[in-house]
C-alpha positions, 0 to 999 in steps of 0.5 A: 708528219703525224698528227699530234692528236691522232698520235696522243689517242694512239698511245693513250690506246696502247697504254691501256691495253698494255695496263690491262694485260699488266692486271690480267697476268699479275691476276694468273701469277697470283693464282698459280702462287704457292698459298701464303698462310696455311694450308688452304692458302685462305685467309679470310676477313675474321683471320686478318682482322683478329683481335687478341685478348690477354687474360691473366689468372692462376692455376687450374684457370688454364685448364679450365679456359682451354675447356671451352677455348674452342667453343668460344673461338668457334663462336667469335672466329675475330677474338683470340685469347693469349692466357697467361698463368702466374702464381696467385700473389702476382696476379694481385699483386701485378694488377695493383701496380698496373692499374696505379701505374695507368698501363700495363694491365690485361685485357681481362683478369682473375680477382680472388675473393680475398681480394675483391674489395681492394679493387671494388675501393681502389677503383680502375675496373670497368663498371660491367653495368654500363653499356655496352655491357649490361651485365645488370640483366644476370643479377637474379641469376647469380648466388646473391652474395657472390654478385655483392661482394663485386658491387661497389658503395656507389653500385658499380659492378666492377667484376662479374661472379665466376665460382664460389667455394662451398666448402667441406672436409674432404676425407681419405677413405682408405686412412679411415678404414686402416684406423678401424673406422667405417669409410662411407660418406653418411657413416663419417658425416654422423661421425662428425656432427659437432667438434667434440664428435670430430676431435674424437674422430681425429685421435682414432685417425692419428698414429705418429708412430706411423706418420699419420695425423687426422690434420694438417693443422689445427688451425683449420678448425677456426678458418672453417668459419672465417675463411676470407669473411666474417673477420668484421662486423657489419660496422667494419668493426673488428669482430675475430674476437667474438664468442664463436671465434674464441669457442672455435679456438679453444676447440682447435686447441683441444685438438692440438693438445691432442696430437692429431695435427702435423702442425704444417701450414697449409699449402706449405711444401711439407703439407703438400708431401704429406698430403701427396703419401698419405699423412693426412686423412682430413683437409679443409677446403672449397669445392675447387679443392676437389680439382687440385686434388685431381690435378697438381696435389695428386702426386706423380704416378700416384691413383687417389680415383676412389680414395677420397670423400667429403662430409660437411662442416661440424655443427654450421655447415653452410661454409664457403671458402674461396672463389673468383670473379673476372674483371675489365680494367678499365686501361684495356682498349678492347673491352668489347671483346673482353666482355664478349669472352666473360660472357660467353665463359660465366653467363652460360651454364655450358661453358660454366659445366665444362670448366667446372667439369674440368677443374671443379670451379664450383659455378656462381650462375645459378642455371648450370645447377640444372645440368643432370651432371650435379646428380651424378656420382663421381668416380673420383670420390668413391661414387658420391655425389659431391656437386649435390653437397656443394649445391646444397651448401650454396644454395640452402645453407650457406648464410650472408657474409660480411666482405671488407677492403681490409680483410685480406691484411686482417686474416694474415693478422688474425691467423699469425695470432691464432697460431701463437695461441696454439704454439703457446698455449696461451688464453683463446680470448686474450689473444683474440682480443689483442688481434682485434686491436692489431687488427685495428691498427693496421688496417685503419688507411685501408678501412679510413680509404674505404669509408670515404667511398661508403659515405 
């Protein structure tokens, strides 16, 4: 009979043995496996551990992002971006509904200047400010107005600043040379110093006959000053009805009288056919036009390297059309990462000139503006050195603004009205006058809402 001690030890023995060679051949199985993920079969700790950001905007943002996706991914190998695109509407119009809905919203997302106050007042966006943020310390280095209109009344930042829109006409060199004009940037800009001076311009680029017009529409005249700003007074007072508004509408009628716009609107699929052959020499917008004229307004097959200008605005050039933040909401689970990713693309001159350089977002942070790229000519425009225009207007001419809650609804009102006035030819003040009251009227909840958060 064995001992029953002696006899445990043994199999005890026998046991691990058989538990080590068990390891040691799981060990060279493993090794000798086909790789599980990729080529190199590696999988490291970054990889495993990745988290994934969504990001929403609209096009040209895409272009713009993957600009520097590899230079952000290379500096954050744990953060992936998912960049969804929709069209401009949704984006807004989906952030609302999710951030009411408590769910649902990205991780990051694009807000449009038109519609920052609407969520600086609504609330659900992450005050940047706070820890770990500190978004505070870029204050001094982002154009001053940009950084207030992301400012709540009670001093939350709840969107960083990413492009502004100084803004000019941009101008087909070759449509005024076929009407007999001189096509060189300084000769247009003397040209059109004042209004009057531009009407004159636009009757000698108009010729129906041949399916040109100097305008889309000449209702541009009266944007050009009132573009997503200045549609109240800084009493949240209704102020499209005041004597630069009514004097610029009765420019716009004068140009309208004389036959030299398409009368389409703007961003309408007319206005983008005669656009894209050649009906239309002069066009109204912010920088980031620039890039939609590289980009999708340039029509297929079409080469417009060379055809195009700018010249600054008649009589006030220090005009600013358009523009963008980035903002957290405050639903989104990885907000690290989400300001990681804001950081990296706006609060470096690098990353803001590669994007810019990619789809013309004009930057907000005031040191990209050092790079020798805004000196530079651009072959695009026929060798003008557009970026130091834009410069200039951003940071010499254009003056303060006022932003609302209200202002999105109150343009739509104001615009619809100052196409009547054109359509009908009826009395520039009157009709101003009377979008004022509508004006009042509608965006009295908005304004009554807003207000509360003021006082």
């Amino acid at each position: 009979m064995k001992h029953p001690i002696r006899s445990l030890r043994l199999s005890l023995r026998k046991l691990l043995h058989l538990a080590m060679l068990s390891t040691l051949l799981a060990a060279l199985l493993s090794a000798c496996a086909p790789p599980p993920t990729g080529e190199s079969g590696v999988a490291g700790p970054a990889e495993a551990q990745a988290t994934t950001i969504t990001i929403w905007g609209w096009p040209a943002a895409d272009v713009a992002f993957e600009a520097i996706r590899s230079d952000f991914e290379a500096a954050y190998p744990d953060i992936k971006l998912d960049i969804q695109m929709m069209p401009f509407d949704d984006v807004h119009n989906k952030l609302l509904a999710s951030l009411a809905a408590g769910a649902g919203a990205p991780d990051v997302t694009m807000i449009e200047i038109n519609h920052i106050d609407r969520f600086v007042a609504k609330g659900g966006l992450t005050n940047l400010l706070e820890e770990p943020f500190n978004a505070g310390q870029y204050k001094d280095e982002m154009v001053a107005y940009k950084w207030a209109q992301a400012t709540a009344p009670d001093g939350r930042l709840v969107a960083f600043p990413w492009d502004i829109g100084p803004a000019t006409f941009f101008y087909r060199r070759d449509l005024f040379e076929q009407a007999g004009l001189p096509s060189d940037p300084e000769s247009v800009a003397q040209m059109t110093r004042t209004w009057p001076d531009f009407i004159e311009v636009a009757k000698k680029l108009t010729d129906p006959a041949n399916q040109r017009w100097a305008l889309g529409n000449a209702s541009d005249i009266v944007y050009t000053n009132f573009a997503h700003r200045n549609l109240f007074d800084a009493d949240w007072n209704c102020a499209v009805n005041n004597e630069l508004a009514v004097r610029l509408l009765t420019y716009a009628q004068e140009a309208r009288n004389a036959g030299v716009d398409a009368k389409v609107a703007n961003w309408s699929p007319e206005w983008q056919t005669l656009l894209g052959n050649g009906s239309i020499a002069m066009q109204y917008g912010g920088a980031w036009f620039g890039g939609f004229l590289k980009g999708w307004l340039k029509p297929e097959g079409v080469d417009w390297e060379g055809k195009w200008g700018i010249f600054e605005v008649p009589e006030d050039p220090g005009q600013n059309w358009g523009g963008s933040f980035l903002a957290i909401p405050e639903q989104s689970t990885k907000k690290e990462a989400a300001w990681k990713f804001i950081e990296f693309a706006l609060a470096r001159a690098d990353s803001q000139n590669k994007m810019f350089a990619a789809v013309d977002y004009f930057p907000a942070y005031i040191p990209a503006f050092e790079d020798p790229m805004y000196q530079e000519p651009d072959p695009f425009f026929g060798g003008q050195k557009t970026r130091a225009i834009w410069v200039d207007i951003a940071v010499n001419k254009t003056k303060p603004f006022i932003t609302t809650p209200m202002d999105a609804q109150a343009e739509q009102i104001f615009m619809s009205y100052v196409t009547r006035a054109l359509d009908q030819g009826l009395d520039p003040q009157t009709t101003l006058d009377e979008a004022c009251i509508e004006i009042e009227k509608q965006t009295a909840p908005d304004k009554e809402e807003a207000l509360k958060l003021r006082r």
